[in-house]
NUROZA-285108 format. One record per atom (N, C-alpha, C): x, y, z. Coordinates in steps of 0.2 Angstrom, whole numbers, padded with zeros to 4 digits, always signed. Each point is the difference from the previous one (the first is absolute). Layout:
XYZ...
//
This chain:
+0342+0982-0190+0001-0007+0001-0005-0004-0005+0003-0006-0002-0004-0004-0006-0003-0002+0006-0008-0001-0005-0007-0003+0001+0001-0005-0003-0004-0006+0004+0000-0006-0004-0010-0002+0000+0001-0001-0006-0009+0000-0001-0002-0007+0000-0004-0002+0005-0002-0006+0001-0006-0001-0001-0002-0005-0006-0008-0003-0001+0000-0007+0005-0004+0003+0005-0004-0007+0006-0002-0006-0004+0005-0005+0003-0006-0004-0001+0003-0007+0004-0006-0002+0003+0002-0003+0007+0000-0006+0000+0004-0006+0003+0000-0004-0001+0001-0005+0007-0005-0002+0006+0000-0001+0004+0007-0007+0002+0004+0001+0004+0004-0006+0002+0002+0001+0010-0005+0000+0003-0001-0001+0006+0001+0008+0003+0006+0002+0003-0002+0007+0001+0005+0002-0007+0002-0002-0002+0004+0002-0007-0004+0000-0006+0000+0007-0003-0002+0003-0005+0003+0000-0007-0002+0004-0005+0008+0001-0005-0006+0007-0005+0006+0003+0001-0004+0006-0006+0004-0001-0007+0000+0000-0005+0003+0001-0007-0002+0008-0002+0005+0001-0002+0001+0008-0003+0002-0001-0007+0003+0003-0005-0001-0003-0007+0005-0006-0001+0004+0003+0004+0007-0005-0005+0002-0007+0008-0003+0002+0007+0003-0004+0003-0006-0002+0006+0001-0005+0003-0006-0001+0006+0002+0001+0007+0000+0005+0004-0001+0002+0006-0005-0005+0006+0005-0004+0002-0003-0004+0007-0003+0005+0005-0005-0001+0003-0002+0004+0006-0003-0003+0007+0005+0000+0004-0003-0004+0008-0004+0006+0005-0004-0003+0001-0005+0003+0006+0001-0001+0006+0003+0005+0005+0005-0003+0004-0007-0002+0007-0006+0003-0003-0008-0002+0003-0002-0007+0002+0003-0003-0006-0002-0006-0002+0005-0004+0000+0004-0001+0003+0005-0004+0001+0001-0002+0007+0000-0006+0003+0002-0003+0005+0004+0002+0004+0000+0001+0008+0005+0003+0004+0003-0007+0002+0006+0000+0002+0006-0007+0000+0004+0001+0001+0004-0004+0006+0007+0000-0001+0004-0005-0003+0003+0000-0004+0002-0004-0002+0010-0003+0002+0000+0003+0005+0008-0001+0000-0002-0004+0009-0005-0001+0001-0001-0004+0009-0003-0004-0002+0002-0006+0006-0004-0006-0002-0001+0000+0007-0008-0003+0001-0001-0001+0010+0004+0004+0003-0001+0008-0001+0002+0004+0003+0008+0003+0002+0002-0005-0004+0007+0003+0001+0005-0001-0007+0006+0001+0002+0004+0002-0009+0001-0010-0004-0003+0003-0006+0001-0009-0001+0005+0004-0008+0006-0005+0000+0007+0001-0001+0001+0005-0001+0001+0005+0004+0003+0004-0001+0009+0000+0000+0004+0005-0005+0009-0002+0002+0001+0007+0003+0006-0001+0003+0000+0005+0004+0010-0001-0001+0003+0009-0003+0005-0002+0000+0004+0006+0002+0004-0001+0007+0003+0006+0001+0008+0000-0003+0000+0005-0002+0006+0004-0003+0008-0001+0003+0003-0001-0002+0007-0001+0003+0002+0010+0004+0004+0000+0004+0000+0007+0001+0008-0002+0002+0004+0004-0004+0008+0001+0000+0000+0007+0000+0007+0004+0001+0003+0004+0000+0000+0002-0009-0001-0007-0006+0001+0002-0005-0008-0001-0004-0004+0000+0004-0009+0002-0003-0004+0002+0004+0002+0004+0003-0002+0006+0004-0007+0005-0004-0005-0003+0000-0007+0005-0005-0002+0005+0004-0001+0005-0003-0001+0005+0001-0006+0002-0001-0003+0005-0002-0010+0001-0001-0001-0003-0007-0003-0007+0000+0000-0003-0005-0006+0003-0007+0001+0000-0005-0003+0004-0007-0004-0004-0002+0004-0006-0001-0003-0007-0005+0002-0006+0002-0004-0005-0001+0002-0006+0001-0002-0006-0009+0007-0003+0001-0004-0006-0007+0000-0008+0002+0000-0001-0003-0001-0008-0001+0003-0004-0005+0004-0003-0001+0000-0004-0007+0005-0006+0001-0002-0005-0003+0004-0004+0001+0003-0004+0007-0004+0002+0005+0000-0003+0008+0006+0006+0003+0002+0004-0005+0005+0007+0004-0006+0006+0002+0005+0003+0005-0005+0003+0003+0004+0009-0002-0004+0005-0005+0004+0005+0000-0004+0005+0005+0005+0006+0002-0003+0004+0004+0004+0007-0003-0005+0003-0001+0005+0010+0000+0000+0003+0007+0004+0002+0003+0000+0006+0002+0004+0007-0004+0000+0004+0003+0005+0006-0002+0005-0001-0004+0006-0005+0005+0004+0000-0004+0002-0005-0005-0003-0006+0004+0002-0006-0005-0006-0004-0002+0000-0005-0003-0003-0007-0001+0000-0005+0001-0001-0002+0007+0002-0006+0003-0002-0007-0005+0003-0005+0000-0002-0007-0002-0001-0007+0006-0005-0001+0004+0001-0006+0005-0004-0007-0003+0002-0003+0000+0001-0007-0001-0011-0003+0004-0001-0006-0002-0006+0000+0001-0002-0002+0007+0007-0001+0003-0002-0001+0008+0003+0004+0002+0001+0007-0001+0001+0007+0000+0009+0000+0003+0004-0003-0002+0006+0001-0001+0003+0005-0003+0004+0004+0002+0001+0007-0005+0006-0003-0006-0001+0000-0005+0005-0001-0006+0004+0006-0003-0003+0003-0003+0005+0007-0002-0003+0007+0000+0002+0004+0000-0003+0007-0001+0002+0003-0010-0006+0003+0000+0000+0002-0008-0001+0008+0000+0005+0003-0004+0000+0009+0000+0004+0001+0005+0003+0004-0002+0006+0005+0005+0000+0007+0000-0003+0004+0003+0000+0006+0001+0008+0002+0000+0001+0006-0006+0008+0002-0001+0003+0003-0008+0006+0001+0001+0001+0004-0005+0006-0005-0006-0002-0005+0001+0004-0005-0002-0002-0001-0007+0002-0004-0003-0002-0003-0009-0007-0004+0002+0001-0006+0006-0004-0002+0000-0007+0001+0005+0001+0007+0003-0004+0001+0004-0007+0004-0001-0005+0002+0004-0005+0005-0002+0001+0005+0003-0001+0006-0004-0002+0005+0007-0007+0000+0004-0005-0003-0004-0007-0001+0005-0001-0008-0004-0005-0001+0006-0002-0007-0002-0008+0003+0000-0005+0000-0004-0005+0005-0001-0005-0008+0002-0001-0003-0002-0003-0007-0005+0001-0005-0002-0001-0007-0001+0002-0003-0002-0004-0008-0004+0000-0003-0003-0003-0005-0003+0003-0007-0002-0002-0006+0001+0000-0006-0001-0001-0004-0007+0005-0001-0002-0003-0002-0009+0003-0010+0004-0003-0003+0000-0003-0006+0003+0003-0004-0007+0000+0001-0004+0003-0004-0007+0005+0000-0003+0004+0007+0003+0007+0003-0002+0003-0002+0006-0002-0002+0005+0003+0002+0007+0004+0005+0002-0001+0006-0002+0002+0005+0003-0005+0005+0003+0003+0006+0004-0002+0003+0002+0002+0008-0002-0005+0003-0003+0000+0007-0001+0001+0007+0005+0004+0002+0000+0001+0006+0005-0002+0007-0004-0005+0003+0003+0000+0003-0003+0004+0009+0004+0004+0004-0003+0004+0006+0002-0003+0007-0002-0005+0002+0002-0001+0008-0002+0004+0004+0000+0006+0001+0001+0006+0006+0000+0003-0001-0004+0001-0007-0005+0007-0003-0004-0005+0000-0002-0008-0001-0003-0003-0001-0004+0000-0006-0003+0000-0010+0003+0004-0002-0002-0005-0007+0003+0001-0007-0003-0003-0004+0006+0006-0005-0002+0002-0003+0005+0004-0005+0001-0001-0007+0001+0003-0001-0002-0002-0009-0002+0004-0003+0005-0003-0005+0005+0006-0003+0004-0004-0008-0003+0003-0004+0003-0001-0008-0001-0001-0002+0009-0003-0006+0000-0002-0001+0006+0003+0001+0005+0006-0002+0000+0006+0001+0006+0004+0006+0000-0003+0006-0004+0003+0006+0003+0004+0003-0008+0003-0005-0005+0004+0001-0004-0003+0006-0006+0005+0006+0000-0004+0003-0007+0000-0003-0005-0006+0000-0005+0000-0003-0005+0004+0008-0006-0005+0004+0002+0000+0005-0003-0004+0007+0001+0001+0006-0005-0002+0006+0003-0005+0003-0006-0007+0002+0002-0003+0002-0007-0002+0006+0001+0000+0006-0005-0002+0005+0000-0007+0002-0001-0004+0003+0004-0007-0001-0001-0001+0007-0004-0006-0001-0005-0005+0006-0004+0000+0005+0008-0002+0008-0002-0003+0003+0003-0005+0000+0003-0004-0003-0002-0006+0000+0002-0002-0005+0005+0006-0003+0000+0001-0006+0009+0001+0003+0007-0003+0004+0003+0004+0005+0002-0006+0002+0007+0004+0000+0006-0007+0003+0006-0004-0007+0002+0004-0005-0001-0006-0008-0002-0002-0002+0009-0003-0003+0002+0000-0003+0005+0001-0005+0002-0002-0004-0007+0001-0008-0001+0001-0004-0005+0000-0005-0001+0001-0002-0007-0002-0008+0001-0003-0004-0005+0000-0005-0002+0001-0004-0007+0000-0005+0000+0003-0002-0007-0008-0005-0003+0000+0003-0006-0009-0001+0001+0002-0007-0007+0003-0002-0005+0000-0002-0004+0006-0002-0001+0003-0006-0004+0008+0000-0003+0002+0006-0003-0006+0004-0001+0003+0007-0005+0002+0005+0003-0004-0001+0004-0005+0008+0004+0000+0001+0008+0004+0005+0003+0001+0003+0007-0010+0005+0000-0002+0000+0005-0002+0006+0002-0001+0004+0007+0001+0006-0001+0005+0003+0005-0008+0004+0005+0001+0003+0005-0004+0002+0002+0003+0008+0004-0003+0006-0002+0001+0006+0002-0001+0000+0006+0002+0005+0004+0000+0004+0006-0007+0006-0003-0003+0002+0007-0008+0003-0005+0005+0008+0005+0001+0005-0007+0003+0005-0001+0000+0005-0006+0000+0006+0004-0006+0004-0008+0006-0001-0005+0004+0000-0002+0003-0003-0005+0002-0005-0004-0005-0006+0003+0000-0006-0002-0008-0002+0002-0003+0000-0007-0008+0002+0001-0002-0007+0000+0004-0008-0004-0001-0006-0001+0001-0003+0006-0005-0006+0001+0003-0005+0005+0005-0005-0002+0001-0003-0008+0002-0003-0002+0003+0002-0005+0006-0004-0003+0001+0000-0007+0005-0008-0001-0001+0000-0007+0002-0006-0003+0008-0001-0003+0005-0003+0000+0007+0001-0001+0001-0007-0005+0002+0001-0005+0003-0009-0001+0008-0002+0007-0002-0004+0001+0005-0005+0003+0007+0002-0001+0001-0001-0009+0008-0002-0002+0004+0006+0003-0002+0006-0002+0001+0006-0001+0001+0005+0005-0008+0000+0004-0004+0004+0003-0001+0005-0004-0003+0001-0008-0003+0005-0003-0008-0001+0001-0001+0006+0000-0006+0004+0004-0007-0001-0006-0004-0007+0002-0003-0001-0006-0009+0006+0001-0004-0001+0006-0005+0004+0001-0002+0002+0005-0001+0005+0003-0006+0002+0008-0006-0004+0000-0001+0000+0008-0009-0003+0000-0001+0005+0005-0006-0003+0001-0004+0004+0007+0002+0007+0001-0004+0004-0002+0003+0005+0004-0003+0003+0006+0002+0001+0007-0002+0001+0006-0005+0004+0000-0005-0002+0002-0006+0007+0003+0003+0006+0003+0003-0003+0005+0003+0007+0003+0009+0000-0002+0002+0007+0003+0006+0001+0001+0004+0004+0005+0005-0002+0004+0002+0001+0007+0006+0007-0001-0003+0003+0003+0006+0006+0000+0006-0004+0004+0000-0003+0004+0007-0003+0003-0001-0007-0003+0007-0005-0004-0002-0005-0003+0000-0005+0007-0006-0007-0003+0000-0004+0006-0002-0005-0005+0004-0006+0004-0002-0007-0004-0007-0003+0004-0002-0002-0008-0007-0002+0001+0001-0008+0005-0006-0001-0001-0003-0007+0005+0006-0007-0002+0004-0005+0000+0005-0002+0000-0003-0007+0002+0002-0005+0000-0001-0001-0007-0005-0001-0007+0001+0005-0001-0007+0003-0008+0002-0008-0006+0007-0002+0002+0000-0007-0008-0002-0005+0004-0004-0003-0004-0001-0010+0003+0002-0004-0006+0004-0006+0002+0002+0001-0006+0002-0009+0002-0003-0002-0005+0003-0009-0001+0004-0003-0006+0001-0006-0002+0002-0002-0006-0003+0002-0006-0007+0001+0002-0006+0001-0007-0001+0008-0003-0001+0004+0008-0003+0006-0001+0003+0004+0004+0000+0009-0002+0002+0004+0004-0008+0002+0000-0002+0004+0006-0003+0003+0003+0001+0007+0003-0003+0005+0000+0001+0006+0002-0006+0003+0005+0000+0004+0006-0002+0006+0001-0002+0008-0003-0006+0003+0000+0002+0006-0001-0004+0004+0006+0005+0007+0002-0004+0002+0004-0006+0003+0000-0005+0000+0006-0008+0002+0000-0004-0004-0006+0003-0007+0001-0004-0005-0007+0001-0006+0005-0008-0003-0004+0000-0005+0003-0002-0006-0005+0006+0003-0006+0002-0006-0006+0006-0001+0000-0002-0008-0002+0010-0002-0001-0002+0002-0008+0008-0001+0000+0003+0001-0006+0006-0005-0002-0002-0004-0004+0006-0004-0001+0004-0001-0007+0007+0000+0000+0005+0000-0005-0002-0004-0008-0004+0003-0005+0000-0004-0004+0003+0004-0007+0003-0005-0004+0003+0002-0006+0003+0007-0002+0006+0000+0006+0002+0007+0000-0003+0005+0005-0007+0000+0001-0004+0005+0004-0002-0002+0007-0003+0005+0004-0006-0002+0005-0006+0001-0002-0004-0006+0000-0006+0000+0000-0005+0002+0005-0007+0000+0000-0002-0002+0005-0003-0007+0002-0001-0004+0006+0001-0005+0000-0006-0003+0006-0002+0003+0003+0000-0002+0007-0005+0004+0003-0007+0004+0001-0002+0003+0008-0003-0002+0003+0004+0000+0004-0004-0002+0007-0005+0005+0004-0006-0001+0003-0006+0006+0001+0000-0002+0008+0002+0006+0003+0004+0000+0006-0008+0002+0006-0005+0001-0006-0006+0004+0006+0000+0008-0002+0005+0003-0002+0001+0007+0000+0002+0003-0007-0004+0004-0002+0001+0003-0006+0008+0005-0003+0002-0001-0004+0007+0003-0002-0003+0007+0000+0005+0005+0003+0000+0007+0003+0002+0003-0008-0006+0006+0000-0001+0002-0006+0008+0004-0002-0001+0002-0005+0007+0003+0001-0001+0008-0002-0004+0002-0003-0002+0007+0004+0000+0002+0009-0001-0006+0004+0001+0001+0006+0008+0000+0001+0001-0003-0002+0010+0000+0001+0003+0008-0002-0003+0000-0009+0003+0009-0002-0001+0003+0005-0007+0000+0005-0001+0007+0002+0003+0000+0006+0002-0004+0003+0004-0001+0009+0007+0002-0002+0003+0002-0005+0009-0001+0000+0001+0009+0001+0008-0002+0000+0005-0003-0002+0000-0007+0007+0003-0003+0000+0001-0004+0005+0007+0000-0001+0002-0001+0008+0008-0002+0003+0003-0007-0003-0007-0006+0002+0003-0007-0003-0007-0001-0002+0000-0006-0004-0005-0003-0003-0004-0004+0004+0001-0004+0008+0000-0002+0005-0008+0006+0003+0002+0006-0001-0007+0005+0002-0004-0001-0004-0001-0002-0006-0004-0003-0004-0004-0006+0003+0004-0005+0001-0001-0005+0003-0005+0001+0006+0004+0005+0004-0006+0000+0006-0007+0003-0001+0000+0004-0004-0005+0004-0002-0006-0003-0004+0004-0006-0005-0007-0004-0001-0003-0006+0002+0004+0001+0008-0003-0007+0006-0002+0005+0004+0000+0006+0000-0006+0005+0006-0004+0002-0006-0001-0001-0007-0007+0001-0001-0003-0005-0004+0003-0005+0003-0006-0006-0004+0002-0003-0004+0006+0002-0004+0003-0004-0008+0002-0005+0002+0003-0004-0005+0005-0005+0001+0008+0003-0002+0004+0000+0005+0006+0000+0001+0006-0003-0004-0002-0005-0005+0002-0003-0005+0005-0007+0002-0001-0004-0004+0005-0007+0004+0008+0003-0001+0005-0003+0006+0002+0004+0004+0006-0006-0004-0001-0006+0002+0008-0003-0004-0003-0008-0003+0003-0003-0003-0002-0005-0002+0004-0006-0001-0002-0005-0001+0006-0007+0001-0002-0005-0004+0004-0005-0003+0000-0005-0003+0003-0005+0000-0003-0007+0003+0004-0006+0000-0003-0002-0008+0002-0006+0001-0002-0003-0007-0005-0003+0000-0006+0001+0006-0006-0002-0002-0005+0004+0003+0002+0005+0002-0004+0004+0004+0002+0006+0000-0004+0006-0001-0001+0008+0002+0000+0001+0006+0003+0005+0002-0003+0003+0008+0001+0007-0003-0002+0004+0004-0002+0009+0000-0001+0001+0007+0003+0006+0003-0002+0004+0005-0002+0006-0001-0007+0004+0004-0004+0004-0001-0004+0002+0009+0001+0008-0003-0002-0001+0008-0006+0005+0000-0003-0001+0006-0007+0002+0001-0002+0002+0008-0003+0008-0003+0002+0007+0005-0003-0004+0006+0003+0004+0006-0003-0004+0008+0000+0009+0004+0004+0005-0001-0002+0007+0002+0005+0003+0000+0001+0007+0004+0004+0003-0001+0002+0000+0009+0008+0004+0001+0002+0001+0008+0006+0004-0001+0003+0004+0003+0004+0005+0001+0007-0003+0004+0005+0004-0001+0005-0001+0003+0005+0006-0002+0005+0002+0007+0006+0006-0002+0005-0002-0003+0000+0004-0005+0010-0001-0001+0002+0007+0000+0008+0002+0002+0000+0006-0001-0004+0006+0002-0001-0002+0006-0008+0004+0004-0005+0003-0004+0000-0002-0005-0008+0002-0005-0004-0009+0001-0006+0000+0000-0005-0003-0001-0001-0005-0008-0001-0004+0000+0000-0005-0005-0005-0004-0002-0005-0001-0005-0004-0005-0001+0003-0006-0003-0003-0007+0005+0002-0006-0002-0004-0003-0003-0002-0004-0006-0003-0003-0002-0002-0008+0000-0003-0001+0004+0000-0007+0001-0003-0006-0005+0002-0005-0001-0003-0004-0006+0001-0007+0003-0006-0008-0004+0003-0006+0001+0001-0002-0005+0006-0003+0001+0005-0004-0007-0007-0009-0001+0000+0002-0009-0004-0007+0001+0005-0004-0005-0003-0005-0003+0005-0005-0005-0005-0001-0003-0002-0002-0008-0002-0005-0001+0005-0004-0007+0000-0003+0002+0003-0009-0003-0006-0004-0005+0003+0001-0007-0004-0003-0005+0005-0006-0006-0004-0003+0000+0002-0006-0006+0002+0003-0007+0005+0001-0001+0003+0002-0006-0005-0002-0007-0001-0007+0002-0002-0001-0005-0009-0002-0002-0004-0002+0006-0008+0001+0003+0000+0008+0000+0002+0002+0002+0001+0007+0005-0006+0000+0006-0001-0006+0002-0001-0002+0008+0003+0004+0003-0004+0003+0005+0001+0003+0005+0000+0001+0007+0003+0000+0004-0001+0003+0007+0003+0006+0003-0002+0003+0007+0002+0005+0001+0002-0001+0008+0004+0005+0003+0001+0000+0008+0003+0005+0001-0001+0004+0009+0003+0004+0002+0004-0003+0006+0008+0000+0000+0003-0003+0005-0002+0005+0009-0001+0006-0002-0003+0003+0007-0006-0001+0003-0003-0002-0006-0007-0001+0001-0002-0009+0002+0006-0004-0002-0002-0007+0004+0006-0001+0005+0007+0001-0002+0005-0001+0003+0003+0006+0008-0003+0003-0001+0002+0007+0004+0010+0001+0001+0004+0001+0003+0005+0004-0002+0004-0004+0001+0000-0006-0001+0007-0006+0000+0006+0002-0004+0004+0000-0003+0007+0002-0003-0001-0005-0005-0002-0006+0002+0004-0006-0005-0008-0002-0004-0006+0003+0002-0004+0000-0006+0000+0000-0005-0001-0003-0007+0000+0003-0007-0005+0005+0000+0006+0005-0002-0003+0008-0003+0001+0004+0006+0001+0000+0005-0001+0003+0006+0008+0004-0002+0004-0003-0003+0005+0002-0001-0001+0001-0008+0000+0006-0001-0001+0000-0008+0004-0007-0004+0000-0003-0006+0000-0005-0005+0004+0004-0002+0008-0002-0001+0008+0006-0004-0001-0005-0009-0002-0005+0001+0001-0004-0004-0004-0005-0004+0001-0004-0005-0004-0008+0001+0004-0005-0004+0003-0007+0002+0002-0006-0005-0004-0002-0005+0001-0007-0001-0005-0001-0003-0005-0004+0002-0002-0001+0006-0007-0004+0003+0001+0004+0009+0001+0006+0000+0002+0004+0008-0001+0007-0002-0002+0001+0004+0001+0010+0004+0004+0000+0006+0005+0003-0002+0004+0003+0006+0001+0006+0003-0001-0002+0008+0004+0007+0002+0005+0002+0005+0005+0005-0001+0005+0001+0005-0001+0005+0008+0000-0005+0001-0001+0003+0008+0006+0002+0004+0001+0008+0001+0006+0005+0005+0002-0007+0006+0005+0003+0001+0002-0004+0005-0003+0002+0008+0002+0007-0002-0001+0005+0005-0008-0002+0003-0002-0001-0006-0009-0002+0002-0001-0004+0003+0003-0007+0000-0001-0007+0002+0003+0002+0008+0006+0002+0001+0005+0002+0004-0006+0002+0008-0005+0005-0003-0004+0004+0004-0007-0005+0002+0000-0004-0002-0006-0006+0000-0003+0000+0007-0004+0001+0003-0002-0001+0007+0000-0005+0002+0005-0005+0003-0003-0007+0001-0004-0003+0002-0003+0003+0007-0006+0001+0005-0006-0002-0005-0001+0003-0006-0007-0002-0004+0004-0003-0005+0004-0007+0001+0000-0002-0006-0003-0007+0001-0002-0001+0009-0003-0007+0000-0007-0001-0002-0003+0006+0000-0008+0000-0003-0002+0001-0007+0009-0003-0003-0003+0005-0010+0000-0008-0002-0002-0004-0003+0001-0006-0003+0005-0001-0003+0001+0007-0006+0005-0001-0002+0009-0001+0002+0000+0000+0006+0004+0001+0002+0003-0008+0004-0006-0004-0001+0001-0007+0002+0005-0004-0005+0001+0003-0006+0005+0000-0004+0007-0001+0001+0004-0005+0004+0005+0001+0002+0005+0001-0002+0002+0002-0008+0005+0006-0002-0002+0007-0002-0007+0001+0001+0001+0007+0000+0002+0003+0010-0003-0004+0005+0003+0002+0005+0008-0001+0000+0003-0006-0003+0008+0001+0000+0002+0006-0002-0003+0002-0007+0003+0006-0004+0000+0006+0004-0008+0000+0005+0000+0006+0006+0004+0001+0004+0002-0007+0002+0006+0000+0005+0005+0001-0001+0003-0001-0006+0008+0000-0001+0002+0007-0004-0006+0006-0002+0001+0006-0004+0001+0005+0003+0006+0003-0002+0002+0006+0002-0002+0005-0002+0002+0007+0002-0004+0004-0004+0004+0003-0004+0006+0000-0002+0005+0000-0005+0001-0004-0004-0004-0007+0002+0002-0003-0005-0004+0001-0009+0001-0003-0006-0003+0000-0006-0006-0002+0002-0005+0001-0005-0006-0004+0000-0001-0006+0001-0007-0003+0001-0001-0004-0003-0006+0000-0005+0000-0007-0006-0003+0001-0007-0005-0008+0005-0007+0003-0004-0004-0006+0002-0004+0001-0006-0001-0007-0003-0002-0003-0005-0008-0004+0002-0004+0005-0004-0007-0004-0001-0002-0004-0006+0000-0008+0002-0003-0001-0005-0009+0000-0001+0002+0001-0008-0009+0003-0001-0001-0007-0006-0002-0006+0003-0001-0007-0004-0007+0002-0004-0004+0002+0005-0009-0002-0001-0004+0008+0002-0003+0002-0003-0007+0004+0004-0004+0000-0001
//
């Protein structure tokens, strides 16, 4: 793995740090030193929250959703087979990608990406080897042959007018987490990161690893507790946040494998004290968020009549000023306890550009206890009580929009 050699030198800006190394300056937040806040409740309850349930037809029927995007007030969704499109007060519009043996269809829908300036939408096909261009409303534009080295991906984003970068499945055969594609083409410009570990059974990493706004892409890497952001071609480092917990040696990783998934990894440096690595990351266009979690113990459960270690952990957030790198932090379990419509309670699938959003099961809402919902505040909210009224458990989700104005 490339080292990157860093000369300290500190430069106080509240709990925001910066290191410079030779060629670039590395921000550093203290997540010690940084104010605990909620910033998405006003007097105790949701202040403007949107709240948008999903149209549910016979012809948007979702299935175990992969991804979610945003752009342009359209709402996109992956599952399995398709690519849903719904309208901003969640009207279903068209479906994009056809599973089939047709000219214009896929035989898988692997992935897919948002180019926000071309208005289209890229499919990407592992079997045809192939990513497809639809335009908003479904229409192929066209079909593009990808490099070799596109291949086993988990994800993709579009990092620049140039530039795709794609993100691996962690699988002993694909040692990178990253690599770099031009746009036009999708020829295969460079690898990054290469994974600490490698999973004898491939498993996609923590989701969503891109953040990504008008200005900047951002990345994840696993058991790291640095961003990494898209600059002139490459990933940088850009970003660490000091979580309280030191990064797990990696002599400790060599000597514990092989490992089944990279996921073992993960537990193992939250039962001995390391830091677990920030887990996903988000970008509006004023504000960073990152999730990172922080060991609470271990517990047992059967599957298959053998005995099983569970790992228990608290999901925290912190949210910083893109541009101060102001900072604060919060654990939704830790102030909110197990509400559904919390921010972050329900992992963040996404961000706008002044929002964090998350998709909540229907089946979830469906199952709500009503009995405790007169004692939650947030519940004095008279459309999210509608929303729990009127929700089936077959129905599509619903998307709940946090605006993040201030923190």
């Amino acid at each position: 793995m490339k080292q990157f050699l860093i000369i300290v030198s500190l430069f106080l800006l509240g709990c925001s740090d910066s290191v410079k190394t030779g060629l670039l300056e590395v921000s550093v937040i203290d997540v010690a030193e940084c104010p605990v806040k909620n910033p998405f409740l006003k007097d105790s309850v949701p202040h403007k929250w949107r709240f948008v349930k999903l149209e549910t037809s016979d012809s948007c029927l979702i299935g175990q959703i992969k991804k979610v995007a945003i752009c342009k007030d359209l709402i996109f969704i992956q599952d399995d087979q398709h690519v849903f499109v719904f309208d901003s007060a969640g009207v279903f519009r068209n479906r994009i990608g056809q599973k089939g043996r047709g000219p214009k269809e896929q035989l898988s829908i692997d992935a897919f990406y948002v180019d926000k300036e071309r208005e289209f939408v890229g499919i990407y096909d592992a079997l045809l080897h192939k990513i497809f261009r639809y335009a908003f409303d479904g229409d192929l534009i066209e079909k593009v042959d990808c490099d070799k080295e596109l291949d086993f991906i988990a994800d993709l984003c579009k990092a620049d007018d140039k530039h795709v970068v794609v993100q691996f499945r962690n699988a002993n055969d694909y040692p990178n987490e990253y690599a770099v594609f031009k746009e036009r083409n999708y020829a295969f410009r460079s690898y990054a990161l290469p994974f600490r570990v490698m999973s004898e059974i491939a498993s996609d990493v923590a989701r969503p690893s891109f953040g990504k706004n008008d200005a900047t892409l951002m990345v994840t890497a696993v058991l790291s507790d640095t961003l990494y952001a898209f600059s002139q071609g490459k990933l940088v480092p850009s970003l660490l946040v000091k979580t309280g917990k030191k990064t797990i040696p990696q002599k400790l990783i060599d000597n514990g494998g092989p490992y089944t998934c990279y996921q073992k990894v993960v537990d193992k440096a939250q039962r001995e004290g390391y830091s677990s690595g920030i887990e996903r990351v988000w970008l509006t266009e004023k504000f960073g968020c990152v999730e990172y979690h922080i060991y609470r113990g271990t517990g047992s459960f059967y599957m298959n009549n053998q005995l099983h270690e569970m790992v228990f952990h608290a999901v925290n957030y912190l949210i910083w000023d893109l541009k101060t790198r102001r900072a604060i932090h919060y654990s939704p379990a830790g102030t909110w306890g197990i509400n559904l419509f919390y921010p972050g309670q329900k992992n963040f699938c996404t961000a706008t550009e002044n929002e964090l959003v998350s998709c909540i099961p229907a089946y979830e809402i469906a199952g709500i206890d009503r009995a405790k919902m007169d004692g939650d505040p947030i519940y004095s909210d008279s459309r999210i009580r509608e929303i729990v009224d009127s929700t089936e458990e077959n129905d599509n989700p619903v998307i709940v929009y946090y605006p993040l104005d201030s923190i």
